[in-house]
N, C-alpha and C positions, 0 to 999 in steps of 0.2 A: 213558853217557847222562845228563842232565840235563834235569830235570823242574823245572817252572817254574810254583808256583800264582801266582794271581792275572793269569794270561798274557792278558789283554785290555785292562790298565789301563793307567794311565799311567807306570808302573814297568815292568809286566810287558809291555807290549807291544814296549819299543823292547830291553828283555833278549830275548827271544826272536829278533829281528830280529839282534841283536849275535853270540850264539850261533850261531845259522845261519850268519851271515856267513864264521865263521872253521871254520866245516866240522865242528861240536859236532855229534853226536845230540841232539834235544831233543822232549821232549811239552812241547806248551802244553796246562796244568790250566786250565778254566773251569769255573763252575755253570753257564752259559748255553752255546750256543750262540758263535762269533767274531763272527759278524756282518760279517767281513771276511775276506780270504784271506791264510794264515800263508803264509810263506818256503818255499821247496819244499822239501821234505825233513823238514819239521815235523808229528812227529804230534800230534794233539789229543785230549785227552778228557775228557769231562764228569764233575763230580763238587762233592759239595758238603764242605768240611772240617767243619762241623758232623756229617758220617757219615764216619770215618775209613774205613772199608771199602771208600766209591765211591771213593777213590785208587788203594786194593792194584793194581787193575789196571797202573796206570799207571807203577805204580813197579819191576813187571820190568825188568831187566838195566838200574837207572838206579843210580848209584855216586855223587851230586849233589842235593840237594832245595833250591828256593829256595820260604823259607816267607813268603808271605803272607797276613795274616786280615784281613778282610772288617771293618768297624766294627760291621756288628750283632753276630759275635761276638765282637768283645771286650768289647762292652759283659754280656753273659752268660757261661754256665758253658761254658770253654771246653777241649774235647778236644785240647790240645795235646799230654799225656804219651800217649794211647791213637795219635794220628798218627805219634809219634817211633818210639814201640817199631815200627808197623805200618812204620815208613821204614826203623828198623835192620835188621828180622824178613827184609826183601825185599833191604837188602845193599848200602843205601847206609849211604855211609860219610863223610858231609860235610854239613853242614848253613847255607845262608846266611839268616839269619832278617830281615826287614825290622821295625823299631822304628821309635822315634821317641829324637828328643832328651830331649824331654821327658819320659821314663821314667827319666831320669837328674836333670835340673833344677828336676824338679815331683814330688820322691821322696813329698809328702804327699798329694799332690793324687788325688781317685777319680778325674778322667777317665782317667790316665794308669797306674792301677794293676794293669788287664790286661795292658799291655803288659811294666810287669815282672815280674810271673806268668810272661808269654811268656818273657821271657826266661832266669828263674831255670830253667825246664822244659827248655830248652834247652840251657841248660851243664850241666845235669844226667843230657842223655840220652846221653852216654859217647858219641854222637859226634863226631869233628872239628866246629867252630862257628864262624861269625862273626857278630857283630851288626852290624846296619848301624843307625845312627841319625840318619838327617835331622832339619833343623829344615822351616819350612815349604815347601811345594811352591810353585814358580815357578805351575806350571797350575791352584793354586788362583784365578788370574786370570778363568782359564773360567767364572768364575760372573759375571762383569761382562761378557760375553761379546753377550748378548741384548740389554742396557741400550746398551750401544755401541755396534752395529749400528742399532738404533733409535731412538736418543735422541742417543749419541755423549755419553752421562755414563756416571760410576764412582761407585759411592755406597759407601762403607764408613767404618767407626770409626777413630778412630786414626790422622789421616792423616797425621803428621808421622814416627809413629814407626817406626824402621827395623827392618826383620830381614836377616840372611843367606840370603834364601831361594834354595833349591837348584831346579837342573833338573833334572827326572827322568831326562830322558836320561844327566846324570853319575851320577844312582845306580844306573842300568843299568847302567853302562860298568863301576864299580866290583864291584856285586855280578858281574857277568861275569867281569871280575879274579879277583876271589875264589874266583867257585866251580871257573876253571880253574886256577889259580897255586896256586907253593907259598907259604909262609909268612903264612897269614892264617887258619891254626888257632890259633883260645883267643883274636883280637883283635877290641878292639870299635872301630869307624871313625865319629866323628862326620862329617856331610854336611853344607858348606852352601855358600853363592854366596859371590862373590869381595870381596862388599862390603853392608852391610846398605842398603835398599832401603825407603822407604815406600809406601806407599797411594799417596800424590798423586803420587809420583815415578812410580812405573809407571804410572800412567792417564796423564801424559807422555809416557812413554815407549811407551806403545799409541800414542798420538796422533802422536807424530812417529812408527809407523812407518806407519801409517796417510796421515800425510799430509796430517791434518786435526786440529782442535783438539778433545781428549777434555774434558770438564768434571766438574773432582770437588765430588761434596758430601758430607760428613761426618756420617754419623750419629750418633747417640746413643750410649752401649752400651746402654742400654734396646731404642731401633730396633734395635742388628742385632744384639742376643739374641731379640726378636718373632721376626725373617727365622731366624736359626739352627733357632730349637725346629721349624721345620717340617719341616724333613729330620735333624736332628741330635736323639741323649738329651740331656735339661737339664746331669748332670754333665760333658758332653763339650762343651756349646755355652761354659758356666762357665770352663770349664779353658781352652776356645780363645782367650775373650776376657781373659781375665788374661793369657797373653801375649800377643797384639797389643798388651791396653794397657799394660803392666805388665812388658815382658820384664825378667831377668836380665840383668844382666852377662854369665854364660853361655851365655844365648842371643841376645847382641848380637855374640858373638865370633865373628869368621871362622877356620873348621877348617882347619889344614894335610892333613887328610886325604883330601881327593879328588885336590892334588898328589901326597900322599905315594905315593899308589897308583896312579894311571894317570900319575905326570910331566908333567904339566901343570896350568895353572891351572882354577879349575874356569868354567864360565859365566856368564857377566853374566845380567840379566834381558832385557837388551836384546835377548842371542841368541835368547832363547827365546821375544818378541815377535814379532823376525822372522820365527822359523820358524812359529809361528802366526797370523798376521796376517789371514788367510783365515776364522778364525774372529770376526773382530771385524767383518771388512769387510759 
């Protein structure tokens, strides 16, 4: 069995779907409630990783753990090493950890420092591991989402400059790979799209699939660190907008690794418009 935190997001939703599809046992982990109905055959259960204990349940007779935390705790003191032992204690024996790129590209930077915490705890917990490391999310779009339904603009910093950004969906498919397949113990997998991507390209790229013309305007970084600090901590609003404005070489470069491992190219932005477009309209 394979047990899947974060099983409602936009990672963990289309893995659990993925899993089911090919006939896995699987618990979808949430703190909440689904709010929608899992695959048949999926069991659910509530729990928060801030209390490694509300898991134990969940993790009878599962041989598979995909780990994902939540932002508020990485931003704090984070019970990763007391989850791991409670994961090996129960008899899994493989661990798929979700990261970021930027735990590797931003080794100075505090926003990014929990997550290599995460992961040093991880190769250290004597189980089989893989890190998965995206750059940014395609569905990070969803936040222009309301403005372009209403307005039919995109407002964001940065607008020329491009990233690699990944669809969640390929990092389902990948960590799926993973946690069923051999050979992807002790390896770390960078994630990202088939080509880097700006601001104003995708609000085009909403627009033509939409149908109609999206209009971008360019913030400040001042403007969209104000928008950030309301839902986001200041070192993590900081850290996000040094890359958008400022990316590496590193994280300009498109990864061979979502071919390397599902044999195929990974998805455009364009795909992941289409298949969203419902949200914009």
């Amino acid at each position: 069995m394979i047990v899947v935190t974060g099983a409602t997001g936009n990672v963990g939703r289309p893995l659990v779907e993925a899993l089911a599809a090919v006939g896995e046992r699987v618990t979808a982990v949430s703190r909440r409630p689904t709010g929608t109905e899992l695959p048949e055959g999926v069991r659910h259960h509530q729990a928060d990783l801030a209390d490694p204990g509300s898991l134990r349940p969940a993790l009878d007779g599962a041989d598979a753990l995909f780990l994902l935390f939540a932002g508020e705790l990485l931003t704090g003191e984070q019970p990763v090493r007391e989850l791991l032992e409670t994961a090996g204690s129960a008899g899994v024996r493989r661990v798929v950890v979700l990261s970021s790129q930027a735990a590797v590209t931003r080794p100075q930077a505090i926003s990014h420092a929990p997550l290599r915490a995460l992961e040093e705890a991880v190769r250290a917990s004597g189980l089989d591991w893989t890190v998965l490391r995206p750059g940014g999310f395609d569905s990070n779009a969803f936040a222009w989402a309301e403005s372009v339904r209403t307005r039919r603009t995109v407002a964001a910093p940065f607008g020329d400059v491009g990233l690699p950004v990944v669809d969640p969906a390929d990092i389902a498919e990948v960590a799926a790979a993973t946690l069923r397949g051999r050979g992807h113990a002790g390896r770390t997998y960078e994630l990202t799209g088939p080509a880097p991507v700006s601001p104003r390209q995708q609000a085009r790229t909403i627009g033509d699939a939409l149908g109609e013309p999206v209009r971008f305007t360019e913030l400040s970084r001042e403007q969209a660190r104000a928008e950030m600090l309301r839902f986001m901590p200041e070192p993590v609003a900081d850290g996000t907008l040094d890359i958008l404005g400022e990316p590496t070489a590193a994280e300009q470069r498109v990864s061979p690794d979502v071919e390397r491992v599902l044999g195929r190219p990974p998805r455009a932005f364009t795909d992941w418009a289409m298949r969203n477009i419902a949200a914009f309209r």
